[in-house]
N, C-alpha and C positions, 0 to 999 in steps of 0.2 A: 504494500500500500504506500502509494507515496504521498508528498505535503498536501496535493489539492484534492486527492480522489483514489479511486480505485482502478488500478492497470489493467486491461483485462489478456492484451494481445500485444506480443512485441516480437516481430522478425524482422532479424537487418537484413536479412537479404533482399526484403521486398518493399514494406512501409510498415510502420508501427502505428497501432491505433492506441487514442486510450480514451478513457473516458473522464474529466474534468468535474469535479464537485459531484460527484459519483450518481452521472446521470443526464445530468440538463445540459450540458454541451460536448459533442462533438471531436476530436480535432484528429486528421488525416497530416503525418509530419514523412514525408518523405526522407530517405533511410542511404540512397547513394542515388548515383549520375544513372542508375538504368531503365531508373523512375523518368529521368527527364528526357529520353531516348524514348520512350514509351509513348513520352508528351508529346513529343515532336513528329514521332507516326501516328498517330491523332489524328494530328493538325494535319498532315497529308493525306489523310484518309479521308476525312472530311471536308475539305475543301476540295478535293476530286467530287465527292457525291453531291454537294453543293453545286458544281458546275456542272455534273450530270443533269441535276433536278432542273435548275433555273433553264437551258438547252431545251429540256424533254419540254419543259413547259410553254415556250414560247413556239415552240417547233413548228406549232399551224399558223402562228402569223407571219411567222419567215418563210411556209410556202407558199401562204398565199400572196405575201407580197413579190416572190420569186414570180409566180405565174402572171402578177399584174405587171412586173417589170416587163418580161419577154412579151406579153400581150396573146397569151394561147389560149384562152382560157374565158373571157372577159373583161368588159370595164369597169366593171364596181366588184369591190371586193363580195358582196353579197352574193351577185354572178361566181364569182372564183371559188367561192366558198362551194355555193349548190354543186357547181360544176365536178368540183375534184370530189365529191361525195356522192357523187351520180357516177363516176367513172370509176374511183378505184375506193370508195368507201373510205373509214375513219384509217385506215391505215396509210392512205394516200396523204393525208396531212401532216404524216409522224417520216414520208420519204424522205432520204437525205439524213434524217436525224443522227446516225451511227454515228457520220464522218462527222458531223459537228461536236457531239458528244467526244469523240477519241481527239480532236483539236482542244476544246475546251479545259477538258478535267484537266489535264496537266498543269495548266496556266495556272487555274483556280488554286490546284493546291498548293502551288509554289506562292501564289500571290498573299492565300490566308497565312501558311507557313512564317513567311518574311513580314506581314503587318502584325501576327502578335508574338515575336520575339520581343 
């Protein structure tokens, strides 16, 4: 038992928890550098699926605005829209999205990675 509370869990090889005024708080104290390596594939890990998601999700306005640029399709986006859902269904508005997705992620993760150092 130490001065503020009761210990309950202590490994250095990983992180040490305890427990503070035996109970009402918390505390998570990291233990060596393999914790912060941990952090750091984290941060790359989820800033790829960050840029995954934000990609997947914009993916139909980026083909319909593709279809209105070239002009194949219609002149109002509402045209482009019916259009590519009349011809290749909700899958025709997610076309393309792979190569944006394998461009994007990397950036992202690099980008979260480097702004919360």
């Amino acid at each position: 038992m130490s001065k503020r509370g009761m210990q309950l869990f202590d490994d250095k090889r990983d992180v040490s928890f305890s427990i503070c005024d035996l109970g009402s708080q918390w505390s998570l104290e990291p233990s060596n550098s393999y914790v912060g390596f941990q952090s750091s594939i984290k941060k790359l890990i989820s800033g790829g699926i960050v840029g995954d998601v934000s990609r997947t999700c914009v993916a139909p306005v980026e083909t319909r605005r593709t279809h209105l640029m070239v002009g194949s399709s219609g002149n109002s986006t509402t045209e482009v829209f019916h259009k590519i859902l009349q011809t290749d269904g909700w899958e025709g508005l997610f076309r393309g999205n792979i190569v944006n997705v394998i461009r994007v992620a990397p950036s992202k993760a690099i980008e979260l990675f480097a702004l919360t150092l």
